[in-house]
N, C-alpha and C positions, 0 to 999 in steps of 0.2 A: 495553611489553615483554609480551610474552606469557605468562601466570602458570599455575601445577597446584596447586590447593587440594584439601585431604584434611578434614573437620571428623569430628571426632571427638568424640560423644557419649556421654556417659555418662549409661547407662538403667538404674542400681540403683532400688533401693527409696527412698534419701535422697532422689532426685530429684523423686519423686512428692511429698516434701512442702512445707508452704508458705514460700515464699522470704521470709526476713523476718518473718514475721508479718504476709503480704501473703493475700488472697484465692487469687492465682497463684502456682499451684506452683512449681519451680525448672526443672521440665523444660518446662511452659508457656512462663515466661519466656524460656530459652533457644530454641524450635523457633520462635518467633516472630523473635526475634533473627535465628535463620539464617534464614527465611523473606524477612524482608527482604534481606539479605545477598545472597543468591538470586534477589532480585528488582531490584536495582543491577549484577548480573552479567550478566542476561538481557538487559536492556532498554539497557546503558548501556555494558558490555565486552563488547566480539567474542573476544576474543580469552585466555578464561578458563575454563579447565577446572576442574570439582571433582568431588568423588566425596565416600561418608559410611560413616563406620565406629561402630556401634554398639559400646560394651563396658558390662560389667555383665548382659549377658543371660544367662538360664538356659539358651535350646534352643540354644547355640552348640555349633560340635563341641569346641573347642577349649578350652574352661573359662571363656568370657567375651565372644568378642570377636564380633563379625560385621561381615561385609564389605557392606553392606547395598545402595550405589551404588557400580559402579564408575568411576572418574576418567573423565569424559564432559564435552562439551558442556552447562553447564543448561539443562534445558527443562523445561517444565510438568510431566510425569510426575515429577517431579525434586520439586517442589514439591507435589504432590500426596501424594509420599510421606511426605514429612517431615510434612504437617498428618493424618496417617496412626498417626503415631509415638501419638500422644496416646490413642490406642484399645485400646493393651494394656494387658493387666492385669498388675498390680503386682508385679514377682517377690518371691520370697524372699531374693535375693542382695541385699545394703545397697548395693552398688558395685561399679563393675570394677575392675581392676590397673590404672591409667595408664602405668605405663612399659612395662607388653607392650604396650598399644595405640598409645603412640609408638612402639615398637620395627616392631611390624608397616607404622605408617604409614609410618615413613619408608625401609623397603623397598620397601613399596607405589608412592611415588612416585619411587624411583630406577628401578624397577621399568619405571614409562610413563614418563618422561622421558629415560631412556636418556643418548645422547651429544647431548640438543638442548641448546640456551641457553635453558633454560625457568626462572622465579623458580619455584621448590618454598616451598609454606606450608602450614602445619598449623595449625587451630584447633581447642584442645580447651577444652569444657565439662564440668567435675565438681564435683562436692561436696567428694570427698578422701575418700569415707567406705571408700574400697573397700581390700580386704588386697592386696600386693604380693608375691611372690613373688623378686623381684630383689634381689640385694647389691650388696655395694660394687663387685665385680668387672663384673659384667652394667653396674651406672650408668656406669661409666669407659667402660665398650665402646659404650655406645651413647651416650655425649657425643661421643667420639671420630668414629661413625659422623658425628653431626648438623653438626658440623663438619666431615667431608671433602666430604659432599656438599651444606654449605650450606644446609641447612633454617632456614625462617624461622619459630621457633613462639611461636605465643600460649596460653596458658592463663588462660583464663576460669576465676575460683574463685567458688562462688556458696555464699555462709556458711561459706567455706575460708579459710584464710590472713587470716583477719581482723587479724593483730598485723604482716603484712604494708604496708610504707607505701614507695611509688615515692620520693616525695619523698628518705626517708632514706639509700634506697640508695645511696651514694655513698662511695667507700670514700676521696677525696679531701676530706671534712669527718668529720674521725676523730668529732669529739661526737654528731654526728648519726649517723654508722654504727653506735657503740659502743651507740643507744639502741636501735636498730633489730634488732640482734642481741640482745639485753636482752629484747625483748618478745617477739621468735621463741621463745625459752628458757622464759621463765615462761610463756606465755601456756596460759590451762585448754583444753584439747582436751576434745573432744567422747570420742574413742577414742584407743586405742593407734595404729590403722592410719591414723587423719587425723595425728596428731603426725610419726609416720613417713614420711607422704605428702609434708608442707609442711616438714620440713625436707632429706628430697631435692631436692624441685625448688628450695628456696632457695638450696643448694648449688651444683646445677645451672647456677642464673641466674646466683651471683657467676662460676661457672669458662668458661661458655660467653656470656658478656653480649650478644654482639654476634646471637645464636641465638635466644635466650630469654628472652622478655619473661613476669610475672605482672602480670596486672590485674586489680583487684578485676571484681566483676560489673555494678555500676553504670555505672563508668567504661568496660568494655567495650561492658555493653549501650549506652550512649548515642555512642561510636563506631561500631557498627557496623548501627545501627538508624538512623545519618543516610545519608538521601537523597547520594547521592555524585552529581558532574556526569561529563558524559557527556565521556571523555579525545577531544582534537582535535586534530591537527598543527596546528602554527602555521604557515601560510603566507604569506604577503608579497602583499600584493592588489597593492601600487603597487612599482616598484623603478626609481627613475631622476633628472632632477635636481630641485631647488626652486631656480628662478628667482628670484635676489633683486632684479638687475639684469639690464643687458646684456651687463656684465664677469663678473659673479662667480655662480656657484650651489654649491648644494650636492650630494651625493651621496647619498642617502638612502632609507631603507624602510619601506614604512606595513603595519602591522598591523590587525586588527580587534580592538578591545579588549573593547566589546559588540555584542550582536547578537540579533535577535529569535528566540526560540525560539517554537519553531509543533510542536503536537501531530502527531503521527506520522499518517499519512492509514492510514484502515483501507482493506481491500480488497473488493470486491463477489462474492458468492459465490451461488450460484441458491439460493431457499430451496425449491423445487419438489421437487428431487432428495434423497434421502441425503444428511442431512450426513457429508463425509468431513472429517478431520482433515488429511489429504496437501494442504499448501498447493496444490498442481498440478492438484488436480481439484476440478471443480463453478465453478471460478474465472468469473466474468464478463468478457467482453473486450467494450470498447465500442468501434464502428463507427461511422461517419459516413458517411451515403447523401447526396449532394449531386442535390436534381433542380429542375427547372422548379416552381413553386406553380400554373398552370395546365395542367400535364397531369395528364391523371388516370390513368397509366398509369404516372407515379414513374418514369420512367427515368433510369437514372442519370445525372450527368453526370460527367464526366471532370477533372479538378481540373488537370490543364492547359487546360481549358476555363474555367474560372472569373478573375476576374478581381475587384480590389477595386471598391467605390462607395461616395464619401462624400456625404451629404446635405447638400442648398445649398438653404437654404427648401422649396418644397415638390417638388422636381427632385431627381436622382438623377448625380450625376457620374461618370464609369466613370475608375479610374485603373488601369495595368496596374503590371507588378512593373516596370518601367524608369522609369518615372513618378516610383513609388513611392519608388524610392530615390532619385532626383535630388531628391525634396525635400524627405529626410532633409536634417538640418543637419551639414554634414562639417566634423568638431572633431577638430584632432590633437590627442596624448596630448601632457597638458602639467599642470604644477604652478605655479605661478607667482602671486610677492607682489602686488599690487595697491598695496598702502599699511598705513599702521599709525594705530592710533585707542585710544582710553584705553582700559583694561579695562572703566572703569564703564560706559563707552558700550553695551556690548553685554549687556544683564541673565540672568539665568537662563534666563528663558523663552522666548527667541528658539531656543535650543538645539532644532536639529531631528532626526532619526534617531537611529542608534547613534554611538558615542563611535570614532573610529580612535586608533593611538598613532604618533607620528614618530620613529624612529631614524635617526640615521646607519651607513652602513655599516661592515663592519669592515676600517676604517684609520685611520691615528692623523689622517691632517689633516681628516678627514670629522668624525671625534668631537670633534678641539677646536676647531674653526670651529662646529659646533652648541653645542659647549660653552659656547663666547665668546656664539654667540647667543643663545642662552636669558639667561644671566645679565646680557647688555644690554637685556634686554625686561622682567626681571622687575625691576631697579633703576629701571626707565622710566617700569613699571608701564603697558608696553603690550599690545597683541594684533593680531597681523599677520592681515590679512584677505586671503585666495585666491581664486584661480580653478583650478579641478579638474577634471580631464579624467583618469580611470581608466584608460579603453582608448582605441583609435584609434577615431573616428567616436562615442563616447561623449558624454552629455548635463552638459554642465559644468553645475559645482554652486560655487555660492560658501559656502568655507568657513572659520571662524577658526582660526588655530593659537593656543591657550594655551600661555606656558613651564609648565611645572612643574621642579621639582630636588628631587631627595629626597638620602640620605644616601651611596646607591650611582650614580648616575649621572641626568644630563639629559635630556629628550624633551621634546616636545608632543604636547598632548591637540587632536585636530583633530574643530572637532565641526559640523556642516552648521549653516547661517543660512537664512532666509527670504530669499523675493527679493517680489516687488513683488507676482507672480502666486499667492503662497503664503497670502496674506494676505484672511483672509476675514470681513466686517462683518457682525455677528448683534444682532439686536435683541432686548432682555430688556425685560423690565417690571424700571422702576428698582428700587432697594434703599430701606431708610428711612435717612435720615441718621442716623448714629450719631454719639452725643456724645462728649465729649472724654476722660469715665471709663469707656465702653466699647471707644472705643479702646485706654486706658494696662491693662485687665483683659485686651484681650488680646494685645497686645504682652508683657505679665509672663508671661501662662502658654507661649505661645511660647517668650522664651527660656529658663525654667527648663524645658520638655522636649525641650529643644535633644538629640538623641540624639548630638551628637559632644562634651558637655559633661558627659557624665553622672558624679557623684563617687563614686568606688568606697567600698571599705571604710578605704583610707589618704587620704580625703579629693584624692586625685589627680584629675584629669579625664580621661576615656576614652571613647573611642566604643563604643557597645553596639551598633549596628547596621553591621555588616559585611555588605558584598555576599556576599563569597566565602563567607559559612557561610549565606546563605536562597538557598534551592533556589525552583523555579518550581513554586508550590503545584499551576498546574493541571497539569502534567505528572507530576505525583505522585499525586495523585488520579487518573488517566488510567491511570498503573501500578499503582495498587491495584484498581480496579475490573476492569482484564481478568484480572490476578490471581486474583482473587474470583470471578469466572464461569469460568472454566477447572478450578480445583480443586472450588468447588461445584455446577459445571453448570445454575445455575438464575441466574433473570433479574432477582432480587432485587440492587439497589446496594448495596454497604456504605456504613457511615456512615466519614465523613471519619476519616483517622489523625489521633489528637492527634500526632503529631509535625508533623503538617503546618500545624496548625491553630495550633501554636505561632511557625509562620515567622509569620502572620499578625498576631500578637497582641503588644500591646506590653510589656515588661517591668513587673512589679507594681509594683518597688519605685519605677520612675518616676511610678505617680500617687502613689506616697505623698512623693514627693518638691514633686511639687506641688499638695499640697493646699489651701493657704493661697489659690493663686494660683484655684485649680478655686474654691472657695469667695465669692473674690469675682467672679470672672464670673459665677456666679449672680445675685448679689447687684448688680451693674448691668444684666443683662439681666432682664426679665419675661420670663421660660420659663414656656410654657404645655405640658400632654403633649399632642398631635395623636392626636386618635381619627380613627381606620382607619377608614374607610370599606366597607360590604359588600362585598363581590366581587359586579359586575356580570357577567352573562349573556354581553350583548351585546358587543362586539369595539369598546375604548374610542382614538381615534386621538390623536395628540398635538395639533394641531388644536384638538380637545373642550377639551384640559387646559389650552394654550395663553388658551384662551378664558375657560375659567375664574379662570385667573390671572388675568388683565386684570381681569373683573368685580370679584374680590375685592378689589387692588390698586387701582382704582380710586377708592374714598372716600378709601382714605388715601393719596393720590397728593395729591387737594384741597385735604388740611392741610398737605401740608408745603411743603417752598419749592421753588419749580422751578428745576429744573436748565439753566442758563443753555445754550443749542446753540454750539458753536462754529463760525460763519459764517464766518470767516475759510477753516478746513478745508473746507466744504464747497462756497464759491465756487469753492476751488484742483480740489479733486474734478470740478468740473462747467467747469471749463476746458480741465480736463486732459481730459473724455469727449471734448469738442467738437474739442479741436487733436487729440486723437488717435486717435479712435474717428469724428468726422464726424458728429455729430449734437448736435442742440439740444434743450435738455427739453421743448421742445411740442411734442406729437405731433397730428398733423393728420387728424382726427377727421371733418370735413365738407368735401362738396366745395361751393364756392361757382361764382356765376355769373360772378366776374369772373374768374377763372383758373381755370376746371375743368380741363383738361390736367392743369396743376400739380401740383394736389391730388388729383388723382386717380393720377397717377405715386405723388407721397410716402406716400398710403395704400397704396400696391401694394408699394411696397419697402422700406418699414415693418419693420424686422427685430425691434423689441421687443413689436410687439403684432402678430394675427394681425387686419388691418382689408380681406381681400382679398374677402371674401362681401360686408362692410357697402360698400363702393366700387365693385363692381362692380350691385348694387341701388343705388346712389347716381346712377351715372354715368346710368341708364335713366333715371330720371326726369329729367333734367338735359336727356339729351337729348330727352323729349317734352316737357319745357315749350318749349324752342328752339322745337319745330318748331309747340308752340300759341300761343304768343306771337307767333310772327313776324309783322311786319307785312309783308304781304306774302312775301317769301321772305329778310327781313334779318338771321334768326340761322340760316338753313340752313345755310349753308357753318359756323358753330360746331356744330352739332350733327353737321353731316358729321364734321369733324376730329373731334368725342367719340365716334362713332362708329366709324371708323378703329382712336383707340387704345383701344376699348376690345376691338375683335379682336384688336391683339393682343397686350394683358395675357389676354386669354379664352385665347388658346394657349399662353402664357407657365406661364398658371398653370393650364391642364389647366380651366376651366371650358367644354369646347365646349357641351357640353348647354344651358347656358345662355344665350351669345350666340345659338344657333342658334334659340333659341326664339323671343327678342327680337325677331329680325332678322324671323322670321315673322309676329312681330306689327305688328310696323310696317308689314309688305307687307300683310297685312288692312284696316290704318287709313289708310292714306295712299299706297296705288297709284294713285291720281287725282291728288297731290301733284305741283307741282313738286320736291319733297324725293326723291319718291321716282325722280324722274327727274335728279336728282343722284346716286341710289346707284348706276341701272344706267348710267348716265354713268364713274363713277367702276369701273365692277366688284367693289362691295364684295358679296358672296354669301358663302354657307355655309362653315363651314370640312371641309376635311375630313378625308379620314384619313390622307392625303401632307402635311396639314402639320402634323396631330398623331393620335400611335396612336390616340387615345381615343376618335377621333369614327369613327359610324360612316356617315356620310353619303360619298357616294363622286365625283371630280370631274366624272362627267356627269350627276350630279341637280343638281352647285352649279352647274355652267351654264346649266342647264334652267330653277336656279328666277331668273334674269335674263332668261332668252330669251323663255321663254313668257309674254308680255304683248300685252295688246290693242293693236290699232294708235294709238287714241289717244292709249298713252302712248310710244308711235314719235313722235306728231307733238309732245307737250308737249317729247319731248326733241330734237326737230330746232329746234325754236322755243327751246329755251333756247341752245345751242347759234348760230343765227343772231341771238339779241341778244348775248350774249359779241362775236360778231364785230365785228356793232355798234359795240359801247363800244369795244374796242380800233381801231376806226378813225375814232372823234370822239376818242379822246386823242392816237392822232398826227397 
């Protein structure tokens, strides 16, 4: 709902002095207070006006009061002002009137809120040292007012109201009221006009209660100095059924219970230009020029011209947008049980993403059909395991439902599991075996700082660590520091808020609670302190540290016992590569003479290791030992065929330059050859740029370099040719 805050300060002389017996004054403490306050509104409510009225000042026209912001949007100017406040100098007046300055604020905001649905709030900060001008009559008239029009007000007393106690207030435990009014009475005032002050407003609170709250300054300041989260409609991510069977489902609605907060993306602004503050100018807008990488004239291309390509070894696959989506994997929207398995079966850590929650919807047979089921799962002491499908065409996710039951009503906690592909094996340098009383030292101190066991002051057990009061440190840090450069224009960091620094840090009284246990973990581990090493120079890779580890770890790996491998796992592991993936752990490294073909394929399409340079330098010598070995011409026809394929894996894999060389070389060495009157027999020649872009040889030079041959080797290949004929007519 959309709110109009008014805070009202009071800038007497009391204010200037130190709050408590503190370093920081009371007006310090306070502008810091609303600074924050200002700083939850900025960043965290849209939808929150305020304004600031000063009283207690001397240059006012009016004997007090000044209007100092008027009820606006907060913005930086806003906040600029208030760390502003702190630069005057000290009046003569001790205080302002508080009820003329309630009086004016709450005109002030009937004033801008008119006939809207607006929440009206007032916060006022004072000592109480200030004189009052109001009676009994004025008090009645402007209770009366705060009530017609519903004002919500706080009063902040800072070393005011101290015989004041919330607790006692209560006029339904006569003992406790009776004391409460007892100490309002006696209690020693500073002045006549603070007496005066704190028993009007006490008045006030018992006859307008539901208006008018008093809080000490402590308990204020530590309300309105915490980090508040940023308000979110609840919306329903999933709405439809949970498949339990084929007969029966439910009707049901999934919420987001957690979810990752991510820092606000700043925006790009020219630093060339004037900085202007007008978010709309000097703004950066990023372009994407899409061209060719070998023209050099960058012309654009036209993004209906573009088209997707996914890499397959060392090739390039073009897939268009029709393509593309046929091989999406098309999943209708669906929720649905699979089966149920023990709770213990599925451990903490399996737990993957953010947390959703499961409602039923609102009907009575939706709520006690879930109702029924929760409380058969939690007696069962099961957890139903899913298959999730969010939207239509969406990427199912297998996920567990936990019952939960608290005191108001039943759900489950549905929270994502791993699947097979999630699941990733990292290799450490083992740990040292620890013995059996460094185990039990720290098993004890675990569970004495168990944070949901913590024993209060009636020896009860209570959780000290609640989500919903720790805010997301870096996101708080992130609002201080633009904070900090906006009001001080310089590029100096602040140092971190201790309030933030407190989400961080764990409650005192818990190590004192386990001292005993801290004590003997010492006492069975040998802690040594680890001296820090220099700061190197040079740019140190994980790799390095990696390595280091090893070394170190190393001796005492030696002494201790080793940790037996589970072979079983890892036979299953390398059964499962082979049936599912097609390959066997030996990788085929050399090509031999008894199946070169073979081997020289299995090196080519080798997907784990890059063996396509070493096999194709393999196949060449393979085939000139053929052709120098041969007796006669008896491994020609094998070094033909390893010639063949190794054109064309050479095209496959884009190495023309290289066969072409090859091929050249063999026609230097062996154009007197019968071998080589097998190639132009066969028409094996140069590749060229029709059968891959790369080559730049063109199809009347690969002609040319078969054609142009001396007539000799015309007659070597008429003569091979007329014994082939030969033989095939002595075998029929």
């Amino acid at each position: 709902m959309r709110e109009a805050s008014l805070i009202l300060l009071d800038v007497g002389a009391a204010m200037y002095q130190p709050y408590q017996n503190s370093k920081k004054s009371r007006l310090e403490i306070s502008t810091h207070c609303i600074q924050t306050w200002l700083q939850n509104k900025l960043f965290n409510h849209k939808q929150a006006d305020a304004g600031l009225i000063l009283f207690g000042a001397e240059e006012s026209d009016d004997g007090g009061t000044i209007y100092l912001i008027p009820i606006k949007r907060p913005d930086l100017e806003f906040v600029r002002n208030m760390s502003q406040i702190l630069d005057h100098q000290v009046p003569n007046l001790i205080g302002g009137d508080i009820f003329d300055a309630l009086d004016k604020a709450v005109n002030a905001l009937d004033q801008y809120v008119g006939n809207l649905k607006i929440q009206k709030r007032i916060f006022l900060f004072t000592s109480g040292m200030g004189h009052t001008e109001y009676n009994d009559k004025d008090i009645l008239k402007l209770m009366k007012l705060i009530e017609k029009l519903d004002v919500k007000i706080n009063i902040i007393c800072l070393d005011f109201m101290q015989a004041y106690d919330a607790d006692k207030d209560d006029p339904d435990k006569p003992d406790l009221y009776e004391v409460l009014i007892h100490n309002m009475n006696s209690f020693p005032y500073r002045s006549q006009a603070e007496s005066t002050n704190a028993n009007i407003l006490f008045q006030m609170s018992q006859q307008i209660r539901s208006n008018l709250r008093i809080f000490p300054a402590q308990v204020a300041f530590e309300l309105y100095s915490t980090f508040q989260q940023t308000p979110k409609l609840q919306r329903a991510v999933y709405r439809g059924d949970l498949q339990i069977n084929d007969e029966f489902s439910l009707d049901i609605l999934v919420y987001k219970r957690t979810s990752e907060e991510k820092i606000p993306s700043l925006k790009k602004f020219s630093a060339i230009t004037q900085f202007d503050r007008d978010p709309e100018r000097n703004k950066i807008i990023d372009d994407t020029v899409f061209y060719i990488h070998d023209d050099p004239n960058m012309t654009p291309v036209d993004k209906s011209n573009i088209i997707k390509g996914f890499q397959y070894g060392r090739h390039t696959v073009p897939v268009d947008a029709i393509m593309d989506q046929k091989m999406k994997y098309q999943c209708p929207r669906s929720f649905q049980i699979l089966g149920f398995v023990e709770k213990k079966s599925i451990p903490r850590h399996y737990y993957m993403s953010s947390v959703d929650v499961v409602l039923p919807v609102d009907q009575m047979r939706s709520k006690k059909s879930l109702q029924a089921f929760v409380r058969a799962m939690l007696q069962t002491k099961k957890v139903a395991v899913c298959r999730y499908v969010s939207r239509q065409n969406g990427s199912p996710k297998l996920v567990a439902l936990i019952p939960f039951k608290s005191n108001k009503s039943e759900c489950f906690w549905m929270v994502h599991l791993p699947t097979a592909e999630d699941i990733r094996r990292f290799q450490f340098v083992s740990l040292k075996k620890s013995t059996p009383a460094q185990k039990a030292a720290m098993a004890s101190l675990i569970d004495k700082m168990d944070l949901e066991k913590v024993p209060d002051e009636d020896g009860q057990e209570q959780e000290i660590l609640k989500m919903k009061y720790v805010q997301n440190p870096s996101r708080q840090y992130f609002q201080q520091v633009i904070m900090h450069k906006a009001i001080t224009l310089t590029d100096v960091v602040p140092e971190i808020d201790p309030q933030i620094l407190s989400y961080l840090k764990p409650e005192e009284y818990v190590w004192d609670l386990a001292k005993n246990e801290i004590a003997k973990l010492k006492k069975a581990f040998n802690l040594k302190q680890n001296q820090l090493k220099k700061v190197q120079d040079k740019r140190v890779y994980w790799k390095q540290l990696f390595e280091e580890e090893q070394a170190t770890a190393q001796t005492r790996i030696q002494q201790e016992e080793q940790i037996e491998i589970n072979i079983e796992e890892e036979e299953m592991i390398a059964a499962f590569a082979k049936q599912k993936i097609g390959f066997s752990d030996d990788i085929v490294k050399e090509i031999s003479t008894v199946d070169p073909i073979n081997d020289f394929k299995k090196m080519i399409n080798e997907k784990r290791e890059d063996l396509v340079e070493s096999a194709m330098n393999q196949i060449q010598k393979i085939i000139v030992r053929f052709i120098e070995e041969s007796v006669k011409d008896s491994f020609h026809d094998k070094a033909l065929e390893c010639l063949k394929e190794m054109r064309k894996a050479a095209i496959q894999e884009e190495e023309i330059d290289l066969f072409n060389k090859f091929l050249n070389n063999l026609k230097d060495r062996y154009t007197m050859t019968s071998f080589w009157a097998l190639v132009i027999r066969e028409g094996i020649t140069l590749i060229t740029f029709l059968e891959n872009t790369n080559s730049k040889v063109s199809p009347d030079v690969a002609r040319d370099f078969l054609n142009r041959e001396e007539q000799k080797n015309q007659i070597l290949v008429d003569k091979l040719m007329e014994e082939e004929v030969d033989l095939f007519q002595e075998i029929e």
